[in-house]
N, C-alpha and C positions, 0 to 999 in steps of 0.2 A: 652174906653181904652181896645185894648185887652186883653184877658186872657192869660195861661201860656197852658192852652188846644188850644189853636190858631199855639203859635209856636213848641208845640209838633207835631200837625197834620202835621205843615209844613217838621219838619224837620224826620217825619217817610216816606217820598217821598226818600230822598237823596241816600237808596241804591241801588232808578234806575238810571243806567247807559244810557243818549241818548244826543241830541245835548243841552237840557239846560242845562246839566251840563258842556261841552267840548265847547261849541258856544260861542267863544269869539273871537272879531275882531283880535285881537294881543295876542294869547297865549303866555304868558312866555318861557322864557327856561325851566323854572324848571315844568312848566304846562307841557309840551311837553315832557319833562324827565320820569315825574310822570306816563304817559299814555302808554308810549315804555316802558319804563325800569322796572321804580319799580311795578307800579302795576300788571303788568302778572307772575313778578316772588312772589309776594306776593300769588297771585291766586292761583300758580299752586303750592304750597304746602297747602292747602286749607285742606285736605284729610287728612294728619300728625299732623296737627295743630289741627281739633277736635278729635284726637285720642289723642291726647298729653293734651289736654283741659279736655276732658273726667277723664282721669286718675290723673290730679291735683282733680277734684271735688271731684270723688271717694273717694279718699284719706282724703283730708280737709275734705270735708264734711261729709265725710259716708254713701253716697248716692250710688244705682246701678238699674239696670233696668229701669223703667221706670220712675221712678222717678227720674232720672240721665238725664235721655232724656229732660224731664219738667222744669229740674235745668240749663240746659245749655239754654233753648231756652228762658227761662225769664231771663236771668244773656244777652242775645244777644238783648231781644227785648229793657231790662232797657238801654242798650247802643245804641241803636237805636233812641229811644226816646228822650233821653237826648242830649239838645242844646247845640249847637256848639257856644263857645262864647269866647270874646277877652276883658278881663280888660285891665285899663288904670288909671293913673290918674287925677284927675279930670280938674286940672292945666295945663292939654294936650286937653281943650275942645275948648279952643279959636284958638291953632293953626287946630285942627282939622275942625272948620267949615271953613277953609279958604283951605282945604288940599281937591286932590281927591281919593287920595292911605291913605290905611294906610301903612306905611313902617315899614323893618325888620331894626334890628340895623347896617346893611353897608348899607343902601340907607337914614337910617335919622340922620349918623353924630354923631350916639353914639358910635363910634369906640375908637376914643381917652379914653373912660373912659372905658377902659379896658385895664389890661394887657397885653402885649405880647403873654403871656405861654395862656390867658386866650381865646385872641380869635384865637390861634393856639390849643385850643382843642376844640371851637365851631368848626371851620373847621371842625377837626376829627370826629368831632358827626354827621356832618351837613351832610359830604362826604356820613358816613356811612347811615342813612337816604336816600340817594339820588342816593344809592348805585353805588356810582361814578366810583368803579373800573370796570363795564359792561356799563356805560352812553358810548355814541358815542363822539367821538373826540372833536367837536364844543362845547358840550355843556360842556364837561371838562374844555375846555380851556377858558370858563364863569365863571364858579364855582370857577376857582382858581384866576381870576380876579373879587371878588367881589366889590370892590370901583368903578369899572365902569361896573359893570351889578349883582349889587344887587339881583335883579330879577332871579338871575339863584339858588339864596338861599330862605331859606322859611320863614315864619312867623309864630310865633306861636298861640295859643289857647289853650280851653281846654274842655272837657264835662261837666256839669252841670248834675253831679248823684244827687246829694243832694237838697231837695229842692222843687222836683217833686211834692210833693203834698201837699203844702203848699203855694203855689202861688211864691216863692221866687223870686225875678230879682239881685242876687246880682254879676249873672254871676259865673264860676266855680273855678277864680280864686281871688275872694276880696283883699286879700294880694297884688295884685300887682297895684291894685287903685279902687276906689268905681265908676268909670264909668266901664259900659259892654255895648257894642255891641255883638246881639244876627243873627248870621250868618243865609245866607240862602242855600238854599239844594244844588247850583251849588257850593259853597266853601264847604261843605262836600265833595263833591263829587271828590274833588285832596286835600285829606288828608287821613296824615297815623296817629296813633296814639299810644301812651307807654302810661303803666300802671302806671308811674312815669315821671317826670322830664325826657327829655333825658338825657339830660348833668350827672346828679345822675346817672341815670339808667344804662348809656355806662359806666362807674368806676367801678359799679358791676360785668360787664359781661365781657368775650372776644366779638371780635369784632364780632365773627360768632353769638353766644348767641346775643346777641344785634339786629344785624339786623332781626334775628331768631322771636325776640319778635313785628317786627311791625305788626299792622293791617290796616284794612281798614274799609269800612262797609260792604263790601261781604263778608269777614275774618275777624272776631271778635274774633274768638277761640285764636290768641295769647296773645291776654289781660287777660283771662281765663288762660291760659295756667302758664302766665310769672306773676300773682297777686301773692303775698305773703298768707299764710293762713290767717293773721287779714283781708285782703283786700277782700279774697273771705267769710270769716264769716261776714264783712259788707256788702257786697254785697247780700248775703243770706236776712240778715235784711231790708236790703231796698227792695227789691223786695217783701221781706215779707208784705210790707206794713206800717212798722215803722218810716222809716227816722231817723234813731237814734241821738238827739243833742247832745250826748256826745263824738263821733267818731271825731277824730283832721279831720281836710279837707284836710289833707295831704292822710288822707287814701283814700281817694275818688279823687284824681289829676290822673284825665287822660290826657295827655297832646296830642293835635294837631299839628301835623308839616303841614303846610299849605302848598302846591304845588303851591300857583296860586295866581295873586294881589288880594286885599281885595279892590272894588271900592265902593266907602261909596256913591254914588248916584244907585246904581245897588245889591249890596249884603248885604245888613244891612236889617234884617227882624226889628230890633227892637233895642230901645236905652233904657237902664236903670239908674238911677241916686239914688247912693245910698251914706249916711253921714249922720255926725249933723245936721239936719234941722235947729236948731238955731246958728251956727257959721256963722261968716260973708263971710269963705271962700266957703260953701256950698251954700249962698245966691248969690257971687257970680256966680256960677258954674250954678244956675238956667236959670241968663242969659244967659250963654254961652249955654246952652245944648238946645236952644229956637233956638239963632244963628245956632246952628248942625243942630236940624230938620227942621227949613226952608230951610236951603241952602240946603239938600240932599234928603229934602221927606221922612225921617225919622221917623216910628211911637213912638211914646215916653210910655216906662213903669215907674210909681213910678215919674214923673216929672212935680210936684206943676205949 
């Protein structure tokens, strides 16, 4: 079984930039978007963003010199480190081994269970993200046609801060189901990511603040930048070496917006299976997650 040192090494690769990250037969819209649009403009405030990052630590922390220097580059490597990962339900394991995408909520028909008001403000989050008002024409006129090109919207994830060094597989976001797929470095590599929740996060902010706060892994400083002080005094702790169990995991939700399909025979470093070992719907689920890693090649963590 691998170790949790296997998918660290892996996913400390992702913030090189070359064809295994961008080499895909059919890039997306929103893959393509990601590479023109957002990420150059994310780049090139690069410069402001560790000045702006700097001066949150300072501040929070009471840090300067060079020990400010020390602080920013272990608070960049802890997020470097940390697996890129996607919960689910566990009850989503039998359609998933029969699936080759994972899909975002307008390509798998979970539209109807939302609001109106609710997914006319994913849009607004989603636009902002995708920074649609500089995107080129074609790929606007995807975005606003999501029911028939899904694909030009994202998926999300999350990092797995917590955990690190304690072997954990439960994935960054357990709350949203006890299965985690454990990403690999080309799906890093067309993701931006918030310190919070988008959806949350954009309510807090104007829309400039907002898109102000994304990153990437070449630009981590806006996560830094945009933490709240409990988030950057946890973040202190863990890189300290503690992992603290009594920090809520809200504190530690860095959330993913994923640029690019998720193909489960190609991008899946690792599957985790996490519940009551003795309930029947877990015993279940053992067999479904057997069905996953045969049909995709799947290595399996924590899966009896």
């Amino acid at each position: 079984m691998p170790n949790y040192a296997y998918l660290q090494k892996s996913s400390e690769a992702s913030h090189r930039r070359g064809e295994e990250i961008f080499n895909t037969e059919n890039p997306t819209p929103a893959a393509l978007n990601f590479l023109e649009n957002v990420l150059p403009k994310i780049l090139s405030k690069k410069n402001n963003d560790k000045e702006a990052a700097q001066n949150k630590v300072k501040k929070t922390l009471g840090v300067s010199g060079q020990e400010l220097g020390e602080v920013l580059e272990l608070f960049i490597e802890m997020f470097k480190r940390a697996p890129l990962t996607i919960n689910f339900p566990l009850e989503k394991l039998e359609e998933l081994s029969s699936s080759s995408n994972i899909v975002n909520v307008w390509g798998g028909g979970e539209t109807n269970k939302g609001t109106d008001l609710y997914l006319k403000e994913r849009t607004r989050v989603e636009g902002l993200v995708a920074h649609i008002n500089s995107a080129n024409a074609a790929f606007r006129t995807q975005f606003n046609d999501p029911g028939n090109h899904p694909s030009s919207r994202p998926l999300y994830g999350a990092l797995q801060l917590t955990g690190q060094k304690e072997d954990m597989h439960e994935g960054a976001a357990p709350e949203y189901g006890r299965g985690a797929f454990f990403l690999k470095p080309r799906v890093r590599g067309n993701s931006t990511y918030t310190v919070a929740d988008s959806m949350k996060l954009s309510s807090k902010k104007t829309d400039a603040q907002f898109i102000n706060s994304l990153a990437v892994d070449e630009n981590i400083y806006p996560l830094i930048a945009s933490a709240s002080e409990n988030q950057l005094s946890d973040f202190e702790e863990n890189y300290a070496g503690s992992d603290p169990l009594g920090i809520p995991p809200g504190s530690y939700f860095i959330e993913a917006q994923i640029h690019t399909e998720v193909d489960l025979n190609r991008d899946i470093e690792a599957f985790a299976l996490n519940g009551d070992k003795y309930s029947t719907d877990y015993k279940k689920s053992i067999n479904d997650a057997h069905a996953l890693l045969r049909t995709h090649g799947i290595m399996g963590l924590d899966v009896p």
